[in-house]
N, C-alpha and C positions, 0 to 999 in steps of 0.2 A: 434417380429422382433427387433433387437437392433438398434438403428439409433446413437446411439455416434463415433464421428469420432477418429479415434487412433490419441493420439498424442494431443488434442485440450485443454489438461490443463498445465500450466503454473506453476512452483513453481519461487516466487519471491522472492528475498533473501535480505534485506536490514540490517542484524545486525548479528552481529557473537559472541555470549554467552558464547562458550566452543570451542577449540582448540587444540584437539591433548591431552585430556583429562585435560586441564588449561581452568580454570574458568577466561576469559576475562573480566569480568563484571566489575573491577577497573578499566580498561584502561578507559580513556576517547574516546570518539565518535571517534575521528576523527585514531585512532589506531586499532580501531576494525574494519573500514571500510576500512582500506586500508590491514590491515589481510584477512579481505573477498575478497578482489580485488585478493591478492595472493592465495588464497585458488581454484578461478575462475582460473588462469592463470596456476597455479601448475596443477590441477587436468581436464583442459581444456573442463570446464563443458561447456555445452550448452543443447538448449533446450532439456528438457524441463526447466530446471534451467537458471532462466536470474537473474541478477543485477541490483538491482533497481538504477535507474539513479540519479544521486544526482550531487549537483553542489553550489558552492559558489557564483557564476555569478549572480547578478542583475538582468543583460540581457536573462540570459536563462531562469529563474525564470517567466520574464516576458511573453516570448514566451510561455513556456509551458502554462500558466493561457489559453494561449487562446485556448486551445484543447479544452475547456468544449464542445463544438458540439460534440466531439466525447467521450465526456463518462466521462472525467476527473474532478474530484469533485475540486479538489484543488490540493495544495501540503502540505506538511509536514514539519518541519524541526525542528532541535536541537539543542541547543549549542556544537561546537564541542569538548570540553573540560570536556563537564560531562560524568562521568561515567552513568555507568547502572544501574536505581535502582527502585530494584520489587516496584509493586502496587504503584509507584509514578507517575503521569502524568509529565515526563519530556519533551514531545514531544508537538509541538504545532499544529493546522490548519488552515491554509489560505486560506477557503470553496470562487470558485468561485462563488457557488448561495448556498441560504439557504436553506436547506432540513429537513424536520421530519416524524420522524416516528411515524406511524400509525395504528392501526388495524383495517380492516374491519369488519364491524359488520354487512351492509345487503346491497344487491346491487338490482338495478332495472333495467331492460336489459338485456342482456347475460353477462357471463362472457368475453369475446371477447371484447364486443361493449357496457359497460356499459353505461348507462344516467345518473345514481345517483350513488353516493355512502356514507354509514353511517362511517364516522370515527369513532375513540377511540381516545385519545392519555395519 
C-alpha cells in the first residue's frame, strides 16, 4: 500500500548558477537572487517550487530565529557582493541551538520508545 501524499515535496530554490545557458557564478549574490525572483515571476512557478525567503531586515531575521518550535535550525546568510565560488564555504550559520551528529551503535528499548542509546561521533 503506498501511503505518500501527492504533492508533499517541496523544491526550495535560493541561488541561481546558470541562466538561459550563462554561467552566473561572477555575478555577485545579490544579482543572482534577484535573477531567481525573475525567473519565479516570468515562469510563475509555484509549488511545488518555492523561494527561499531572504531578507536584509534585522528585524525579520530576528523574528524568524524564533520558529526553532517549529523545526527552524537557524538562518543562513552571505555577503551580497560575493560571487559564487565552488568548494569554498562562502555561506555562514546562525544555528538557534547546537546540534551533532551521531551514529547509533546500540539501543535499549524499542525503537519507538528508546531508554538508552550508544552514540558514535
Amino acid at each position: 500500500m503506498r501511503t505518500e501524499r501527492a504533492g508533499c515535496c517541496h523544491v526550495v530554490a535560493f541561488d541561481l548558477l546558470r541562466l538561459s545557458g550563462t554561467d552566473t557564478t561572477g555575478w555577485p549574490y545579490r544579482r543572482r537572487g534577484a535573477a531567481l525572483e525573475s525567473v519565479f515571476a516570468a515562469r510563475q512557478l509555484s509549488a511545488p517550487w518555492t523561494l527561499c525567503p531572504s531578507t536584509t531586515d534585522a528585524d525579520t531575521v530576528r523574528e524568524w530565529l524564533t520558529w526553532a518550535s517549529v523545526g527552524m535550525e537557524g538562518v543562513v546568510f552571505k555577503r551580497l557582493n560575493d560571487a559564487y565560488r565552488p568548494l569554498t564555504r562562502g555561506w555562514q550559520k546562525y544555528k538557534v541551538r547546537e546540534t551533532s551528529e551521531t551514529i547509533v551503535g546500540a539501543v535499549t528499548g524499542s525503537l519507538a520508545t528508546p531508554r538508552t542509546l550508544l552514540l558514535g561521533r
